[in-house]
C-alpha positions as CSV (number, residue, x, y, z in Angstrom):
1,X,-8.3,18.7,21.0
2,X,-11.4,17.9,22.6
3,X,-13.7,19.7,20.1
4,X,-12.4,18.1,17.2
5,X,-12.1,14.5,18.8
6,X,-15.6,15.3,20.0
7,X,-16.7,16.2,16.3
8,X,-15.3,13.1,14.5
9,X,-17.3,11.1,17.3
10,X,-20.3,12.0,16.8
11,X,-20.0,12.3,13.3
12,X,-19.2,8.8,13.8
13,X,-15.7,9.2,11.6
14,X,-13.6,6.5,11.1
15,X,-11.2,9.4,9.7
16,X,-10.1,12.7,9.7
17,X,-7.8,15.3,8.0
18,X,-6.8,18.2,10.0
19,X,-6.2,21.5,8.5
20,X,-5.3,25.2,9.9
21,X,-3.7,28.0,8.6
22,X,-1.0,30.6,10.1
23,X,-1.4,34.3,10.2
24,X,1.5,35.5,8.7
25,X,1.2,33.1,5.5
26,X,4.0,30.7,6.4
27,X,3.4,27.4,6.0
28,X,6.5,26.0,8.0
29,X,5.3,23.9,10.8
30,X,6.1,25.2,13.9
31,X,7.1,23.3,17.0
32,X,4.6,23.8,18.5
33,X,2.4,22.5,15.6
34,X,4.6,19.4,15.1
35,X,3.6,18.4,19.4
36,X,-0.5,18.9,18.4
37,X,0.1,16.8,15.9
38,X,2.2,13.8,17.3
39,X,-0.6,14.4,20.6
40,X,-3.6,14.0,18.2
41,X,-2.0,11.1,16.8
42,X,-2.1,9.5,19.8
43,X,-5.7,10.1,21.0
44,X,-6.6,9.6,17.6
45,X,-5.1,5.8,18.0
46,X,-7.1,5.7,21.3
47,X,-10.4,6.2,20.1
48,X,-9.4,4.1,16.2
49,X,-9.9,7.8,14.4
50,X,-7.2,7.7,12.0
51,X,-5.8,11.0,11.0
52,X,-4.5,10.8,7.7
53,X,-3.2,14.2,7.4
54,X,-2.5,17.7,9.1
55,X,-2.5,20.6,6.5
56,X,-1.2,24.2,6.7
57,X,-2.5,26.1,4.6
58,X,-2.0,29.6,2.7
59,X,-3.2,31.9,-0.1
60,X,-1.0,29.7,-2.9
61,X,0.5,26.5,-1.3
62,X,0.3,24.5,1.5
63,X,2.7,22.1,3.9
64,X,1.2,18.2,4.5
65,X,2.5,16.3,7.6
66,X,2.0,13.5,5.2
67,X,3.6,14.3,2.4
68,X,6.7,15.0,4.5
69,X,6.6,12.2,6.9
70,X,5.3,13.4,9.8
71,X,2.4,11.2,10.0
C-alpha cells in the first residue's frame, strides 16, 4: 500500500486504477482482495487520490470492483 500510494504522489495523481492478476486465472475477488481494496479506499480518501477502479485480470476477461459495486 505504501508503494503505490507513494507512486500516485509523486506522480502527482489526482487518480488511480488498480489492477493485478491471480495465478490460477480466476478472476473472482477473494476476501482478502475485497479488504485491500475497501483499505485503499480509505487512504486513497486521506490523501484526495481517488481510485476509480480495482481490476483483476486474466488471459480472456476480467472482474471490475466498479462495474460490480464495490467501489
Amino acid at each position: 500500500m505504501k508503494v503505490i500510494f507513494a507512486i500516485a504522489l509523486k506522480a502527482c495523481a489526482s487518480n488511480i486504477i488498480l489492477y493485478h492478476n491471480h495465478p490460477s486465472g480466476e478472476t473472482d475477488p477473494s476476501d482478502a482482495d475485497v479488504k485491500l481494496t475497501k483499505r485503499l479506499l480509505e487512504v486513497g480518501e486521506l490523501l484526495d487520490i481517488k481510485i476509480l477502479d480495482h481490476l483483476i485480470v486474466s488471459n480472456d476477461r476480467y472482474f471490475s470492483f466498479r462495474d460490480e459495486g464495490l467501489i
